[in-house]
Each structure stands twice: as structure tokens, then as C-alpha cells.
N, C-alpha and C positions, 0 to 999 in steps of 0.2 A: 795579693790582696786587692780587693776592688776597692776603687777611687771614684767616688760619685764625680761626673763631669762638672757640675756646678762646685765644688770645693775648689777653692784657688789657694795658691801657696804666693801671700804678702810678705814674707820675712824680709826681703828688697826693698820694701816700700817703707818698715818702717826706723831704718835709719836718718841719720842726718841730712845726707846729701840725694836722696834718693830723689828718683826726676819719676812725672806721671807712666803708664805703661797701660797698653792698649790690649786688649783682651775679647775673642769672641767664644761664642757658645753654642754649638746647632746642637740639639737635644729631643727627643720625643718626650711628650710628657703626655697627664692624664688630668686634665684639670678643664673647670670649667663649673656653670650654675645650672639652674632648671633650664633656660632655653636656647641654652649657647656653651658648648664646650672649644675648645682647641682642640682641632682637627688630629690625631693620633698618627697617620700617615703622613705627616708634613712636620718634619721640624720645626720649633721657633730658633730664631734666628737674635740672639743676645749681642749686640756691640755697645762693649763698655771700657770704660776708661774711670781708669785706678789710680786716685790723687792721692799723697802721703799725704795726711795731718799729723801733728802734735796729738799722741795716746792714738792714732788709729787711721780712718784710709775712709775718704768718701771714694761713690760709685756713682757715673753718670757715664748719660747712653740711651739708649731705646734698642726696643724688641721686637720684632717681625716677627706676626702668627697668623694662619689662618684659623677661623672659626666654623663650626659647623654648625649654625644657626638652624632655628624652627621659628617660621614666623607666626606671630599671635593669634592675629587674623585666620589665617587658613589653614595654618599647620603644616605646612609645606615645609621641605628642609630645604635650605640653600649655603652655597658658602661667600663667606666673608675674608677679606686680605685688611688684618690691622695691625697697627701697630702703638707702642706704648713707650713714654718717655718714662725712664729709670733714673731716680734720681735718692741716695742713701747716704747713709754715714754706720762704719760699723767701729766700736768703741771698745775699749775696756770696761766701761762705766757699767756694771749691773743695774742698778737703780733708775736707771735712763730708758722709760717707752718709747723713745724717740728714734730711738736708735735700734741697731743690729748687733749682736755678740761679738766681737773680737775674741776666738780661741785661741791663744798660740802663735802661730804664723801661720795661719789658716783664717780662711771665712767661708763661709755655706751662702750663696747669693741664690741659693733655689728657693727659699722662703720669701725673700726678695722680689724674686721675677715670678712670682705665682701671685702674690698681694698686686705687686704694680697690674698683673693678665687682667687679674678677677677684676679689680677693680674700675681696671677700662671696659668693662662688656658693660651693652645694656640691659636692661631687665627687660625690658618688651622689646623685641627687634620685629621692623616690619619687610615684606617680601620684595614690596614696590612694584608688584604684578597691578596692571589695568584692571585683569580679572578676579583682584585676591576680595572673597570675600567670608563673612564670620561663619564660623562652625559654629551653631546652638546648640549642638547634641552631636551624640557618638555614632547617632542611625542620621544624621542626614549630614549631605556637602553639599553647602548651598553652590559651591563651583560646581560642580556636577549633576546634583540632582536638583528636579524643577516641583519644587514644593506646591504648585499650585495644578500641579497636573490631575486629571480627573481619576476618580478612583485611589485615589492618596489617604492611609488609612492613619497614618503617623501623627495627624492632628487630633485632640482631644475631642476635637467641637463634628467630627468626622461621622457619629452617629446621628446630630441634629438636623442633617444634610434631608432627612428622609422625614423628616417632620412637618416640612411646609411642601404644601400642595402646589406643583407645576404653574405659577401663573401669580401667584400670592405675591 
């Protein structure tokens, strides 16, 4: 039977005398927003540590992922090395948004370390090229192409060109 790698077995933790216990996680995942995913070839990299509470088990740590950004500006991809501070409690308590499921002697911290990912990216990331500059349209790259070159027919105003007399 398959075992998702992020399922961890607490039944340890939550006795009386149970002391903290250190836990990592390298995993590929598929997650990410409109201009920035976690890179699919590169593991993130999970180090947490697993504190008993009273009804249940906080989680603290941070997570190492690279991104595969698109920057706003120019539409270039590039990638990014970040990381994210994990910081949980998972409970018996249903009624509690606050918290995380306690099943059993089990916890699922893949809903976890996906909230903490997404939540660390930014919505607009920039490239930080000297040369980055806006895409206006799908038919021109202001990096590449020179909008003011002659004979440039992608302007609207392109037919008025032939309206004023040489010298006017």
C-alpha cells in the first residue's frame, strides 16, 4: 500500500513523557499561482520538528524550494531559491480554523507545506535585468523589437504617416 511521504506517524508524541523529534521531507510536488510555480525537478526540502502538546502536536521549521518564476515586465522565466518558515498546530478539535486535523496517530502536513509555499510567493515577481522591459502586446517585445523602426506597420496611427506632405 502506498504511504504519501508527507503522512507522518505521531502516536510517540502524543503520550505523556514524549520529548520533541526532528523530521525531514524531500518531495516533488506540483504547486504554485499564475506566475510562479515550484520548480517539479527539484525537491522542496521540509525540516520540521514535532513538539507534543496537550490534545495534539505543533509543527515548526522551514522549507527549501526553488521556483520557476515569469517575470511581469518582460515575460522571461527565471528561477528563484526560497524558502518558508512552517509554523502549525494539528488538533483533535474539529470546530477549530485554526488548526490542522489530528487523524489517529497520523497527520497529513502536505496541506500545510503547500498553504505555507503558496503563501510565500509573490504575485508580481520582477526579473532584475537592466534590459527588462514591458510587453504591450503579444506581436511586439519591446526587448527585442524596435518599435520606432521605419516601415513599422503595428502602430494604428501607421496609415497617417502618408497624409502630411514631406516638409509640413
Amino acid at each position: 500500500m502506498y504511504r504519501s511521504p508527507f503522512v507522518l506517524g505521531v502516536a510517540d508524541l502524543l503520550g505523556r513523557e514524549a520529548s520533541p523529534r526532528e523530521v525531514t521531507i524531500e518531495q516533488t510536488v506540483d504547486w504554485g499561482i499564475e506566475m510562479s510555480r515550484v520548480a517539479q525537478e527539484i525537491p522542496i526540502l521540509a525540516d520540521l520538528r514535532l513538539h507534543p502538546l496537550s490534545g495534539g502536536v505543533a509543527i515548526t521549521g522551514s522549507v527549501a524550494f526553488t521556483t520557476s518564476d515569469t517575470c511581469f515586465r518582460c515575460l522571461d522565466e527565471f528561477a528563484t531559491d526560497r524558502r518558508a518558515a512552517i509554523g502549525a498546530l494539528f488538533d483533535t478539535n474539529d470546530d477549530d480554523d485554526e488548526s490542522y486535523p489530528l487523524d489517529g496517530d497520523d497527520i497529513d502536513v502536505e496541506q500545510l507545506l503547500r498553504d505555507e509555499i503558496l503563501l510565500s510567493l509573490p504575485i508580481a515577481q520582477e526579473c532584475g535585468k537592466d534590459t527588462c522591459a514591458v510587453v504591450t502586446s503579444a506581436q511586439i517585445d519591446l526587448n527585442t523589437d524596435n518599435p520606432g523602426e521605419e516601415g513599422d506597420t503595428r502602430s494604428p496611427f501607421a496609415v497617417l504617416k502618408d497624409l502630411l506632405e514631406p516638409g509640413d
